[in-house]
N, C-alpha and C positions, 0 to 999 in steps of 0.2 A: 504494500500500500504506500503511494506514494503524495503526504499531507503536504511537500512542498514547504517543511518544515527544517530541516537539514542546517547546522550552524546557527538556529537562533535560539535564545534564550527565556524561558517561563517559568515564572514563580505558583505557588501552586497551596493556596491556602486549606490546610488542611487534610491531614495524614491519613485519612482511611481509608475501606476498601477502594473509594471511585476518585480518591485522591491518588492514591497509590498507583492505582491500575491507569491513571490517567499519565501520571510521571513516565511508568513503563513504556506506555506507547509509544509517547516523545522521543524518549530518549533512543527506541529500536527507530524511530525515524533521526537518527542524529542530531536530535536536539540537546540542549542543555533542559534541566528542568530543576529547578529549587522546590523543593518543600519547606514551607514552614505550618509549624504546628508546635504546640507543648512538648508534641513528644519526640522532635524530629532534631537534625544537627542546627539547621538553622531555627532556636528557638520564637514563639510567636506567639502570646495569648490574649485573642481576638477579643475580650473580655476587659484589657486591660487596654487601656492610652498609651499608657508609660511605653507599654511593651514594644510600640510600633516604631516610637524615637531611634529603636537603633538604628534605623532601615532608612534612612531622613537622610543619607549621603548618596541614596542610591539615585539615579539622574538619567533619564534617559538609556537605560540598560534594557527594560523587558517588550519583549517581542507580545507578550500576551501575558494574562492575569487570569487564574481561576480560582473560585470562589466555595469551596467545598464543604466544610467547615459545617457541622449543627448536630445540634443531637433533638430528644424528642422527651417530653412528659406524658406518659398517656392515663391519661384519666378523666371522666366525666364531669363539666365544669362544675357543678357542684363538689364535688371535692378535688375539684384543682386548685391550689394553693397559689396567692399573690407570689410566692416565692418560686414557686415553677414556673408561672407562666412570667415572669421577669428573667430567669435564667432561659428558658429555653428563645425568648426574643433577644435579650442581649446576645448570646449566641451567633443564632441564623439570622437576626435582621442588624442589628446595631454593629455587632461585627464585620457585617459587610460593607454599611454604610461607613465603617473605620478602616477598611481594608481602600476602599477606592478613594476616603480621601486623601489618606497617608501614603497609597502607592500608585500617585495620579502623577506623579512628578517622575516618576522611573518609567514610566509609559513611554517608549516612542511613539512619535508619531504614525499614525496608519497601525498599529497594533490592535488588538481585539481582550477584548473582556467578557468572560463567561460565567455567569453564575448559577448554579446547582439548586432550583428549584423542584417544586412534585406537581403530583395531577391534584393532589389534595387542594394547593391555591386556590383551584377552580372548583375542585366538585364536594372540599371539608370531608371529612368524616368521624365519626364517632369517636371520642375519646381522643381527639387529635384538637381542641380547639385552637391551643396554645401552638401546637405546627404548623398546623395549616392558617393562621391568621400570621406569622412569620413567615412562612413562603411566599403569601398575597402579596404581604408588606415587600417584602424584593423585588418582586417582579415589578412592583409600579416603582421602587426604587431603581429597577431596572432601564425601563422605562426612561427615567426621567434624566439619567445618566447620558442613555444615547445621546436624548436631543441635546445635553447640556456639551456632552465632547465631542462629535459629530465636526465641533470645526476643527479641530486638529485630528480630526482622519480615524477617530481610536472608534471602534466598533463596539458597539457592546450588547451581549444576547444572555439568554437563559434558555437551560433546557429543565422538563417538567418528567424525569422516569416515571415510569411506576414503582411493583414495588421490586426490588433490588436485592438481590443475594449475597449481603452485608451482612456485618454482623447484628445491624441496628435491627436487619428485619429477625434475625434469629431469635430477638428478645420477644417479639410480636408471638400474641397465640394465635397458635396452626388453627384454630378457625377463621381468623381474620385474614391471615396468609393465604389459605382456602378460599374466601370468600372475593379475594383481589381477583385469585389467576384461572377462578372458574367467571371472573366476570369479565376477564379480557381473552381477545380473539386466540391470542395463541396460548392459552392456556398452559401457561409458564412464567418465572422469576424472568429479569433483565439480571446477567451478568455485568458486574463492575467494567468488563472490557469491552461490553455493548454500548455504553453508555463512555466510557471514555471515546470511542472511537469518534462519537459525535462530537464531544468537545474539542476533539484532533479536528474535526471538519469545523468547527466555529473560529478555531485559534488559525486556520490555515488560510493562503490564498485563495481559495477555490472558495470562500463564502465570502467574495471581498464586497459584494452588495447585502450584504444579509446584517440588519442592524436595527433593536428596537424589538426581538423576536423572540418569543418564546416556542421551542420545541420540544414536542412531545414523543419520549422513548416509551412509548407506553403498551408493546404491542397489539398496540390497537384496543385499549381499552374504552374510550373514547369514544368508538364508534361499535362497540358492543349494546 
């Protein structure tokens, strides 16, 4: 596969499965690819301000940004706690919104931004209010980015998987897990490298008009 990626350099917020598997593909396309995360060599917690200062020298280095980073509280809003539902948005939504203003300066020009949204944004679901109201929140955060960098060329998109054969979904009960892949077409998880692969086509030439867009890895859940 050839992303037309070869010699350029991407930072890559957030170390897990679709993070990881994201890094991998890059880098089997000769790219550079940074991780930052808590638990990674270049440390990064999205949570914190402080934490992004280090990264405040960086200038026009990355070829692309992605946005991976969130975890999940699930439970019914009635016993969802002000305390979860503030960790899991500082997280996936505040995080992000600190990630693109502190790594807007390392941006070059014409380079692309991708951020790791779900189908949740659009269709909610049970015991997810506190995820799915932080996905929403991106996306128009998304949104709002393109039009705002758009003049210096930087692209910026979201894709929306389903549900993913991470470890996040492992934690999920096999009814709910059940009730996803019997409700989409191909009646199956998205692999971590399904779902990178897309973000290799958002971060690459080949989507150099595609900005402002949210896509859907959702095997066709959607139109189930």
């Amino acid at each position: 596969m050839n992303w037309q990626l070869c010699e350029k350099t991407f930072a890559i917020v957030g170390s897990g499965d679709i993070g990881k598997a994201t890094a991998q593909a890059l880098e089997q396309e000769g790219a550079k690819a940074i991780l930052l995360s808590r638990k990674s060599q270049h440390y990064l917690d999205v949570t914190d301000e402080e934490s992004f200062k280090q990264y405040g020298s960086w200038s026009k280095i990355l070829d692309g940004l992605v946005y991976t980073a969130g975890i999940t509280v699930d439970k019914p809003v009635g016993l969802l706690t002000l305390a979860d539902w503030q960790r899991v948005i500082e997280t996936n939504l505040t995080g992000a919104f600190l990630t693109a203003k502190h790594f807007y300066m390392a941006l070059k020009p014409n380079s692309s931004v991708v951020f790791l949204s779900s189908i949740v944004a659009q269709w909610g679901n049970i015991g997810q209010a506190a995820y799915s109201s932080s996905k929403a929140g991106l996306e128009a955060l998304m949104k709002t980015l393109a039009k705002e960098w758009a003049r210096k060329g930087i692209r910026v998109n979201a894709i929306a998987p389903g549900l993913v054969n991470t470890k996040m979904t492992t934690e999920l009960p096999q009814m709910v897990v059940d009730g996803f892949t019997q409700h989409t077409l191909l009646k199956r998880l998205a692999e971590p490298e399904e779902v990178a692969n897309v973000i290799c086509f958002l971060l690459s030439p080949l989507s150099s008009f595609m900005t402002g867009q949210v896509i859907y890895v959702d095997g066709g859940f959607f139109t189930a």
